[in-house]
Each structure stands twice: as structure tokens, then as C-alpha cells.
C-alpha positions, 0 to 999 in steps of 0.5 A: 163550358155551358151546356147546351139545351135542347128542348122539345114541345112548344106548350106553356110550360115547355116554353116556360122552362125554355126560357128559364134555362136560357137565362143559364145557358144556350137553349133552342126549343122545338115546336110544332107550329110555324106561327109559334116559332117565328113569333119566339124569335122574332118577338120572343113571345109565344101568345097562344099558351102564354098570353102578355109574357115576354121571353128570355131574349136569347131563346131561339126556336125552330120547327126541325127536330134534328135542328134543335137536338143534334148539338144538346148537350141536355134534352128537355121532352116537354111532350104529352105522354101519349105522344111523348114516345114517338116525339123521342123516336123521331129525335132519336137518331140525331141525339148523341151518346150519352146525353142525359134526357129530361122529361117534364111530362105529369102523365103515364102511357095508356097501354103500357102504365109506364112512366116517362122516365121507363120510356126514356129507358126503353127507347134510348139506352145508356141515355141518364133519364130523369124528371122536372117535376113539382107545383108549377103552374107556367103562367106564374112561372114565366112572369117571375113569380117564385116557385120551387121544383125537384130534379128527380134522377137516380145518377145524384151526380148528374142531377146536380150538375143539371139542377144549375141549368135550371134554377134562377133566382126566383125558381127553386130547384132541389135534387131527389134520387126517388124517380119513380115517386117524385114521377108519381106524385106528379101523374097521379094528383092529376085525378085527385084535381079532376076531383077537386074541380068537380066539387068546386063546379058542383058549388062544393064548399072549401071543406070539401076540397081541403077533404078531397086533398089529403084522401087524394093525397092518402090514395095516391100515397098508397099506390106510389109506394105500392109502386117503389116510391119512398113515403117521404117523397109524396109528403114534399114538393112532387107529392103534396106541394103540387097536389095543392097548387093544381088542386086550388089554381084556376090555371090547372088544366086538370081542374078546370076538366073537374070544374066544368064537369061539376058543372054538368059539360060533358068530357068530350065537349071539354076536352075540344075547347082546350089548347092543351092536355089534361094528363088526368083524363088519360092516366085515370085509365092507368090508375084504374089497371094499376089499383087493380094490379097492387089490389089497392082501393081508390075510391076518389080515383075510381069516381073520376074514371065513372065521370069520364068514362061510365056515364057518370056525374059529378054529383053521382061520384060524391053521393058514392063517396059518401055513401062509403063506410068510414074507417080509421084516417090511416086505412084505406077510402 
């Protein structure tokens, strides 16, 4: 018997998944807005976040919670992390026992620095939680280009079985039992792409970006591990491969933020203009409470938490970095 999914969040890549699952098997995905709803049914498009791309023809859609989750076998929360916990609160009373949660959220809650998957567990216990992470950018996705992802869960057993409801011919799917790293890599390469496209913006050159990738790589390295995170992990897909896929794409929201920043916008006309979240401009809170916590040293993080938070530049934050003292490339800045 096929499982059945049911997806929350209407967005870019939530529609993406959506309609990649429903190449495997029956899929109904939420979404807030009524327009995008009648638009995935009727003409099995969704113009607003994926302009020209056409859906799998068996997706359906629906603007009721209740509607799209009660006969899930599988949830997909493709919910920003500031509102993901009260998406799964309003969804809690018509998921069944037991039905494993999938989040495919890259951010980490103000308030709490907890990862999705903790929240998940928090809110719905005896629920198998897990993660879909990895260097994919939607638009690519959707249109049939190949792409690799990781299903992150702790139950193996489980991840296996869900990895065929998401793996298609061109996008790869691999299993990981390292959640909280895999979790990681994908919330914390956020900053280092705000950073990346602040360089791009500045008129910074190649050299600097691939320098801003492996320190920012070295940085977030440090802290996921410091937070139970197996090294390996960010050396593979969830940690490097999306690293350098948001940190060189311009359809990265996050370094499109760096980009205009570079170029002198300030973060709240920014953040207006978008129609969807960039994680890094919250999770840079977290970063900052978290380095604080494990006594780690983030310079280029803290540089992007100046920019968005202190007032700073973009040019201020690289002249700081410069000014560091240099140590060995294994150490710490």
C-alpha cells in the first residue's frame, strides 16, 4: 500500500517536494493562500514562488489543515521556523498516532535555539521525527534538474522506507542517523551565505567568496559539533554541498539578503521586498546566544549579526574580519 502525504507550507520548495512525492505516491499539500490552492489544482502551478514550472498533475491542494493531515500517513512541515511550532500546534489534533514528521525547515527558534526536529518532539510525542535536508534550490529542482538530498533520522529503519517517497530519478536521496548535524549544517550556512552575498554586493572578488566558504564552513563545523554533531557530517552534503550551493546561487534568499546589504539597502527594506524567509536573518540571533554558550569564536557570524543588528556595514564587517590576528587554518577566526 502507498503512503500517503500530507504536506504543510505552500512556499517554493514545499510546493517542490510536494510535487516530487507525488510522482511516488498520493500527496495533498496545505497553503495559506486561497489563490495558490485553486491555481495547484486547477492548472497544477503555483506562479507566485515557482513562476513557468508545471506540477505533477496528481498534487492536490487544500487551504484546510485538518483536510490535508488526517489520512497522512507521513507529514512534510515545510514551515518557517518561527512559525513552524504553532503550524504543528494547529495540525496536532487531526495527525494520527505514530506518523512520522518530516521537517523541511533550514532555521532554528528565537527563544528557544531549538531545532526543528526538538520541536517536533516536544510537541508531538511518540511522533519519529526527522529532516530533509541538503543543496537544493527549488527552482532547479522543480524543473527536472538533478540534485541530491539527505533524509536525517535517528530510527534508520524508518528513514529508509520514507527515502523512497521522496527520491525520483533525477533527485537523490541518501539516509543519515546524524539529526542534529545534518539539522545543523542545514540552519547555520544561512549566515555564512548572508556573508558570501555581502562580498558579492561589496564588488568582492571570487577568492574572497571561496575564502568566506571554507572559514564559514571551519565556523559552523566548530559549533555543530560542539552541539553533538558528527564532523563527517558537515564535510557532506547537509554541511559543504549546501554551503556552496546557497553561498554561489542567486536564487539563494539568504544570499540575496548578503547581496543587497553589500550593496548598501538596509535589512528592513530587504526583508519587505521578499515573498519568502530568509532563515539566516533570524538563526544569527541563535548563533550569537549558542557561540556564547559553548565559548566558540565565530567571527564571520558575528559580522553578519553587526550588519543585521548593530548598525553595521558590510564593508565594516570585512575590514573587522581583516583586521583579526591569523592563526593556524586549523584553529579558531
Amino acid at each position: 500500500m502507498k503512503l500517503k502525504v500530507g504536506l504543510l507550507g505552500g512556499g517554493s520548495w514545499g510546493t517542490t517536494v510536494a510535487s516530487l512525492t507525488a510522482k511516488n505516491c498520493p500527496t495533498k499539500i496545505w497553503a495559506r493562500d486561497l489563490a495558490t490552492v485553486d491555481e495547484i489544482n486547477q492548472h497544477h502551478r503555483n506562479e507566485k514562488y515557482l513562476p513557468g514550472a508545471k506540477l505533477t498533475p496528481s498534487l492536490k491542494a487544500s487551504h484546510s489543515i485538518k483536510d490535508t493531515v488526517r489520512d497522512a500517513d507521513v507529514i512534510v512541515m515545510a514551515i518557517p521556523a518561527q512559525h513552524f511550532r504553532q503550524v504543528l500546534k494547529d495540525a496536532r489534533p487531526f495527525i494520527r498516532p505514530w506518523v512520522p514528521i518530516i521537517s523541511l525547515s533550514k532555521g532554528l527558534e528565537v527563544g528557544t535555539m531549538m531545532r526543528m526536529t526538538e520541536v517536533i518532539e516536544a510537541e508531538m510525542e511518540g511522533h519519529p521525527a526527522g529532516v530533509l535536508t541538503g543543496p537544493n534550490l527549488a527552482k532547479e529542482i522543480v524543473v527536472g534538474q538533478a540534485a541530491a538530498s539527505v533524509i536525517a533520522m535517528v530510527d534508520d529503519t524508518i528513514a529508509k522506507r520514507l527515502q523512497r517517497i521522496f527520491k525520483t530519478g533525477l533527485f537523490r536521496v541518501y539516509t543519515n542517523e546524524d539529526v542534529i548535524g545534518c539539522e545543523l549544517g542545514g540552519a547555520l550556512k544561512n549566515i555564512i551565505a548572508i556573508a558570501a552575498g555581502m562580498g558579492d554586493g561589496s564588488g568582492a572578488g571570487e577568492n574572497t567568496r571561496a575564502a568566506i566558504i571554507t572559514r564559514g564552513l571551519a565556523e559552523l563545523t566548530r559549533l555543530g559539533v560542539a552541539m553533538g554533531g558528527q564532523p563527517a557530517t558537515f564535510a557532506g552534503l547537509t554541511g559543504m554541498g549546501d554551503l556552496v550551493a546557497t553561498c554561489s546561487s542567486e536564487k539563494s534568499r539568504n544570499r540575496t539578503v548578503g547581496y543587497q546589504l553589500g550593496l548598501g539597502r538596509d535589512i528592513t527594506d530587504i526583508i519587505a521586498e521578499m515573498a519568502e524567509v530568509a532563515e539566516g536573518v533570524k538563526t544569527a540571533k541563535v548563533v550569537m546566544k549558542l557561540a556564547e554558550k559553548y565559548q566558540l569564536n565565530m567571527p564571520i557570524a558575528t559580522s553578519v549579526y553587526k550588519v543585521l543588528y548593530e548598525g553595521s556595514t558590510a564593508r565594516d564587517a570585512f575590514r573587522g574580519l581583516l583586521r583579526m590576528n591569523i592563526g593556524s587554518e586549523a584553529g579558531p577566526g
